[in-house]
C-alpha positions as CSV (number, residue, x, y, z in Angstrom):
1,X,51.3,-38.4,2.0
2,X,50.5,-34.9,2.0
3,X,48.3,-33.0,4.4
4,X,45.1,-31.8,4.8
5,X,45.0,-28.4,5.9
6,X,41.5,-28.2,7.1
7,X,41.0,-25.4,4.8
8,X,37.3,-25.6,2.9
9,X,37.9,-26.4,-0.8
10,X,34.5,-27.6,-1.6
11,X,31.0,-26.7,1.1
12,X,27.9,-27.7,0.2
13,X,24.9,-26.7,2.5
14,X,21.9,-28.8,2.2
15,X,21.9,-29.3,-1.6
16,X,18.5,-30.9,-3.2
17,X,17.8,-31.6,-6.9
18,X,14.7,-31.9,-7.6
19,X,13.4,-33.9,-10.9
20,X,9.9,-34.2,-12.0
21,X,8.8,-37.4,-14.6
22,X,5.5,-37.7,-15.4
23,X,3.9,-35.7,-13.2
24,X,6.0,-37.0,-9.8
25,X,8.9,-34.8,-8.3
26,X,11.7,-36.9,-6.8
27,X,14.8,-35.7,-5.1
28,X,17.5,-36.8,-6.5
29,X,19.9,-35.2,-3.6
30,X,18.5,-35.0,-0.7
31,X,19.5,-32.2,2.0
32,X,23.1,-33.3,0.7
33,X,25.8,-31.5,3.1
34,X,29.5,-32.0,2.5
35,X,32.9,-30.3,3.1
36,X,36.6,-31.4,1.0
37,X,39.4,-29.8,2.6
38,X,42.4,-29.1,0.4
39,X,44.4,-31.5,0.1
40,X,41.7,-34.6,0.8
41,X,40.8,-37.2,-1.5
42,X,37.5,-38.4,-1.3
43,X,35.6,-41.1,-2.9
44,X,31.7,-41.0,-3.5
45,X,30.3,-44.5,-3.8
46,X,27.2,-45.8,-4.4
47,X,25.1,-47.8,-7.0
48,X,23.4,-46.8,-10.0
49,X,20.3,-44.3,-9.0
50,X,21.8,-43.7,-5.6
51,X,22.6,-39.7,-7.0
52,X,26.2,-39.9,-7.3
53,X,26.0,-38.6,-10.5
54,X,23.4,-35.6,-10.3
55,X,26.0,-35.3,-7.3
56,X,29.0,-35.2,-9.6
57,X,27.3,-33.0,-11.7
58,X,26.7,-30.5,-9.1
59,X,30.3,-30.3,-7.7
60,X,31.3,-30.0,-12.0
61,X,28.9,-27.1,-12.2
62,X,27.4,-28.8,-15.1
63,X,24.5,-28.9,-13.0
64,X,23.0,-26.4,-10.6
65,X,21.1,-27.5,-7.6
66,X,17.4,-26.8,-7.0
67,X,18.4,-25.5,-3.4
68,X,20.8,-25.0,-0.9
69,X,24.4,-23.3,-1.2
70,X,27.6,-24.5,-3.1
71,X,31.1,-23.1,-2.1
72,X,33.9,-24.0,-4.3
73,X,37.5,-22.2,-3.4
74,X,35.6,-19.8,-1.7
75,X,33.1,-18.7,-4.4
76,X,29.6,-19.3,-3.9
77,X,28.4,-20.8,-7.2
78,X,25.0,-22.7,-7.4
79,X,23.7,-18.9,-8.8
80,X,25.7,-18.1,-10.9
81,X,25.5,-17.2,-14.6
82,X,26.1,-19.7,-17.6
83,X,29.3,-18.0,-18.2
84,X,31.0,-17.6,-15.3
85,X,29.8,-21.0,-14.1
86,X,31.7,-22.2,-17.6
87,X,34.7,-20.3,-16.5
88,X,35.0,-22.1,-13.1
89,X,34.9,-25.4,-15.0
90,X,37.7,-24.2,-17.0
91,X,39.7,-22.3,-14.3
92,X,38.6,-24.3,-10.9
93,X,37.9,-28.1,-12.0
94,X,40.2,-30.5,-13.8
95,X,37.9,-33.2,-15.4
96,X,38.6,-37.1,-15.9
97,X,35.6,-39.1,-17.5
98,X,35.5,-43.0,-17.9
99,X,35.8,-42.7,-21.2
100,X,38.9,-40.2,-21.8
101,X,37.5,-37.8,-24.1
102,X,40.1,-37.2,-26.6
103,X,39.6,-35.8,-29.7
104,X,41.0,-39.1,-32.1
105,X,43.0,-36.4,-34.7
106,X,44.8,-34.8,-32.2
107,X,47.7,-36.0,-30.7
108,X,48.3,-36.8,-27.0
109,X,50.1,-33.0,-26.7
110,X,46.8,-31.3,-28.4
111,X,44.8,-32.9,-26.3
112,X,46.4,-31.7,-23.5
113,X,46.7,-28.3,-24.7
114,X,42.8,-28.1,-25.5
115,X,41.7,-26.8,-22.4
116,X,44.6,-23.9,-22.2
117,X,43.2,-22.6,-25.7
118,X,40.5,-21.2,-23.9
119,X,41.6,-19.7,-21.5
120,X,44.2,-17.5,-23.5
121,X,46.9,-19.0,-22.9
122,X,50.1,-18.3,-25.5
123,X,51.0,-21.2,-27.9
124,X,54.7,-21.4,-26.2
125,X,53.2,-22.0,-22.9
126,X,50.4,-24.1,-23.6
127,X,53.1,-26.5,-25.0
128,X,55.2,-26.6,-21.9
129,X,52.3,-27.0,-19.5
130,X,51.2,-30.4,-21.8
131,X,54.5,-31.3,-21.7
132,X,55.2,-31.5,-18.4
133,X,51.7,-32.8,-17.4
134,X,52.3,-35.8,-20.1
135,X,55.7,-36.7,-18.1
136,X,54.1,-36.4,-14.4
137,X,52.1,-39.2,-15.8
138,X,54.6,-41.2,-17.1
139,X,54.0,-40.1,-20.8
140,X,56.9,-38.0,-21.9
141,X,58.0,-40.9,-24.6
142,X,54.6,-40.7,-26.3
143,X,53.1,-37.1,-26.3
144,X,53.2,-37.0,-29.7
145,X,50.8,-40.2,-30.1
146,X,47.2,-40.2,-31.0
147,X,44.7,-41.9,-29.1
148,X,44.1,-44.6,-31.2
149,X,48.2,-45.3,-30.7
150,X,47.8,-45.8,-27.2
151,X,46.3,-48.0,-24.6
152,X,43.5,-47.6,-22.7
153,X,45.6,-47.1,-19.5
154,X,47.5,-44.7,-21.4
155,X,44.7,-42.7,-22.7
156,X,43.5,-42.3,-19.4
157,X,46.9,-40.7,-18.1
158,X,46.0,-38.7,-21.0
159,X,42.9,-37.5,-19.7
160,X,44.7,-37.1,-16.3
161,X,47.6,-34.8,-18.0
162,X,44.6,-32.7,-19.5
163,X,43.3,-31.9,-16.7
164,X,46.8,-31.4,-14.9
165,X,47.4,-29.0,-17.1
166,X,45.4,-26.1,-16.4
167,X,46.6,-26.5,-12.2
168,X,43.0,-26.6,-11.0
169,X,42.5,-26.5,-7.5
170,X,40.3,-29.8,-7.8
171,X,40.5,-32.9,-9.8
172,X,36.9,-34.3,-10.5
173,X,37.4,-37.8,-11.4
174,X,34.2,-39.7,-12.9
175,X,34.3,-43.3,-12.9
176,X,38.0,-43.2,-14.4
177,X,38.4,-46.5,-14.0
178,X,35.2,-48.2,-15.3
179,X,37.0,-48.7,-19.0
180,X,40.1,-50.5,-17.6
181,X,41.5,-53.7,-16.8
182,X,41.5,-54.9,-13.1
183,X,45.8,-54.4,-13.6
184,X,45.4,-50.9,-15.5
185,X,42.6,-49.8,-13.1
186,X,45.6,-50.4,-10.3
187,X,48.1,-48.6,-12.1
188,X,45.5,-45.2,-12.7
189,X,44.6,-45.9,-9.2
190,X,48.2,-45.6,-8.0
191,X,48.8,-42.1,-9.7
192,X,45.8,-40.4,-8.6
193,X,47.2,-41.5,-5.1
194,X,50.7,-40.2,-6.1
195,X,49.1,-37.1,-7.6
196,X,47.0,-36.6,-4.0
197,X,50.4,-36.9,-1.7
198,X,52.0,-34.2,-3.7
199,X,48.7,-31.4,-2.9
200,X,46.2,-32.4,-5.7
201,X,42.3,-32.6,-4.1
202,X,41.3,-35.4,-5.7
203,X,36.9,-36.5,-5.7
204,X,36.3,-39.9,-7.5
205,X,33.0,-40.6,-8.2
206,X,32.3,-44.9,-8.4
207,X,30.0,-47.6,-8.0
208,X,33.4,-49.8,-6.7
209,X,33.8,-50.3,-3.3
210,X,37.4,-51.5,-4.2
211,X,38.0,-48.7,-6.1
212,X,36.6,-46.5,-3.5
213,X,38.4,-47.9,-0.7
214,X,41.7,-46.4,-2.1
215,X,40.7,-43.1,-1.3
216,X,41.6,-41.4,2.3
217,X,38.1,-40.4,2.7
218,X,35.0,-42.3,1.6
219,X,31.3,-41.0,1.7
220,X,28.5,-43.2,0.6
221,X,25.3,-42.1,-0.8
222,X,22.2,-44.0,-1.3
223,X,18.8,-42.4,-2.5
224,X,20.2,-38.7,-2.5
225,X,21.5,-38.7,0.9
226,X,24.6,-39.5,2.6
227,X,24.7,-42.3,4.8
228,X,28.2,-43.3,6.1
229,X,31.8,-41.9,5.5
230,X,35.0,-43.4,6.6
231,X,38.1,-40.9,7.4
232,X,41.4,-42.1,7.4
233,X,43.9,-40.0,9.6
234,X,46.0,-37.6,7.4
């Protein structure tokens, strides 16, 4: 399994989110502090309403926080700009969602390739990074498939290659087992770990302790805080 080094991929520094419904402000994060070292995999458990998503959200820079300070890689990024916090997302962050995300006309290698388009990337090496992100997960036999071709456990590797692709220094992985099978769940489960021991920083968000317990790391949050984390020596 591969090593920590101890080096500060993500910091967060007493995050809040702050929401206000019908005339009441809640926090949905709550003085949140954090660190993920390269290397780590960490899961973030907790029910629905617990903030694991605004938390997600946060650490995606979909989301800015109402306060406190966000270091990802070294950039401090809760101020910046729409722009530049779009090209972190595309540069910084590979993405997997519960529900995949493809595009249904394009085929397994488009899909793949989407995320390259924008950053400039020439056609000829666009195509070999999808290529050799669809074999790393086990997909070299069916790149040229559309979605609706392939399984849901295949999709997913999909989803996985795509955000391979770019070489991101973290892999954000929301709920990306909540659409399988308990067997499939195992299999996705079993790559992100192989993907981890070879370097990959790996955050999965989830409600599933099972799922959850997988991880090296596990921090659990419950009304915007966080209230217990487990660390497994690396």
């Amino acid at each position: 399994m591969a090593q920590i080094d101890r080096t500060p991929l993500i910091r967060l520094e007493n995050i809040y989110k702050h929401y206000t419904l019908a005339g009441e402000t809640f926090n949905a994060l709550d003085g949140v502090t954090l660190t993920v070292y390269k290397g780590d995999f960490m899961a973030i458990v907790g029910p629905s309403g617990s903030g694991k998503s605004t938390l997600m959200n946060v650490l995606g820079c979909l989301d800015q926080p109402s306060s406190g300070k966000y270091f990802l890689d070294g950039a401090e990024v809760e101020e910046l700009s729409e722009n530049k916090l779009a090209v972190i997302r595309n540069t910084k962050i590979g993405f997997i969602f519960q529900s995949f995300h493809l595009l249904p006309k394009l085929r397994a290698i488009e899909n793949v390739e989407l995320p390259l388009v924008y950053r400039g990337m020439s056609a000829s090496e666009r195509r070999e990074r999808a290529k050799e992100s669809l074999t790393k997960v086990g997909l070299g036999e069916k790149m040229f498939h559309i979605p609706n071709q392939l399984s849901g456990g295949q999709q997913q590797r999909v989803a996985i290659a795509r955000a391979l692709a770019g070489i991101p220094p973290l892999l954000l992985a929301d709920e990306p087992t909540g659409a399988l099978d308990s067997k499939t769940s195992r299999d996705v489960m079993g790559l992100l770990q192989e993907l981890n021991a070879e370097g990959n920083t790996i955050v999965l968000i989830t409600h599933d302790p099972n799922v959850a317990a997988q991880a090296k790391r596990v921090v659990r949050i419950q009304d915007g805080k966080l209230t217990e984390e487990r660390i497994e020596a690396s």
